[in-house]
N, C-alpha and C positions, 0 to 999 in steps of 0.2 A: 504494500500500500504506500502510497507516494504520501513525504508527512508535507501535515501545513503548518504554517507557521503564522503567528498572531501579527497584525500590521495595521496601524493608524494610519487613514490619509484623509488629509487637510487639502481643502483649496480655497480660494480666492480666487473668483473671475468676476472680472468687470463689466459683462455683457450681458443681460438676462437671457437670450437663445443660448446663448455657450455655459451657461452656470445651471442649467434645467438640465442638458446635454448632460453636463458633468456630473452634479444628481443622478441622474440615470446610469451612466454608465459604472461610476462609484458602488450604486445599489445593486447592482449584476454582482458583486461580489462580498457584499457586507452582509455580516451578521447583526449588525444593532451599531448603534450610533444617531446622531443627533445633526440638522443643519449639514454644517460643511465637514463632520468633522464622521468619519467613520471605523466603524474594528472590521476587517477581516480576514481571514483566514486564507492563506494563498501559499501555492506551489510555487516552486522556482517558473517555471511556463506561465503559472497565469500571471504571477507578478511581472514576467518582461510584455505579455499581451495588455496587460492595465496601463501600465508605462509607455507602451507605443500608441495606445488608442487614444490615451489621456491628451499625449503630445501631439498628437493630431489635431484634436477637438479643440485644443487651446491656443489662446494668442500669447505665446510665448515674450511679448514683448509688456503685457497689461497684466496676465493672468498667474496664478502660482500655483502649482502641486508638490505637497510634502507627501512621499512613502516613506513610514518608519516604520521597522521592524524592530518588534518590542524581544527583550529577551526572554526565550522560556523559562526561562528558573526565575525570573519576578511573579512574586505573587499580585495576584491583579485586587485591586479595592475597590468598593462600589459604596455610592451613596442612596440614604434614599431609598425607594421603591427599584434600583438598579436592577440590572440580571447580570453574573457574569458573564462575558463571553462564552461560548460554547464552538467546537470544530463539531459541526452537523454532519451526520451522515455520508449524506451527498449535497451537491451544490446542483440547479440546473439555471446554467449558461446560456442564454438564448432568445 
């Protein structure tokens, strides 16, 4: 089984078509998260595929995407009514 690995990503774009875009394409891979700000859980593949669609989608001269890859051995904290993240089953892509 291919592992996944836990991943924030943050953007800022300054166009509302390209920030709805980003929304979406973001949410093709999240498990939970809020606004711009998302967790998910990604293979080496899907991470270089998020990365090349994100840079596509984006105006690289107005716009900003952070992927961070959190470390597995951090214990993750939640506030609030939270859920911690979860690696699901499956993911469907499409």
């Amino acid at each position: 089984m291919t592992q996944r690995l836990l991943h924030l990503a943050c953007y800022d774009v300054a166009e509302p078509h390209r920030l709805i875009a980003a929304l979406k394409l973001a949410r093709v891979y999240a498990t939970g998260g809020q606004k711009s700000v998302h967790e998910l859980f990604l293979t080496v593949a899907e991470r270089i595929t998020l990365i090349e669609d994100m840079s596509a989608l984006l105006d690289l001269s107005t716009d900003r995407f952070l992927l961070l890859r959190l470390d597995p051995r951090s214990r993750v904290h939640t506030l609030g009514k939270a859920v911690q993240p979860a690696d699901p089953d499956y993911f469907y892509v499409g």
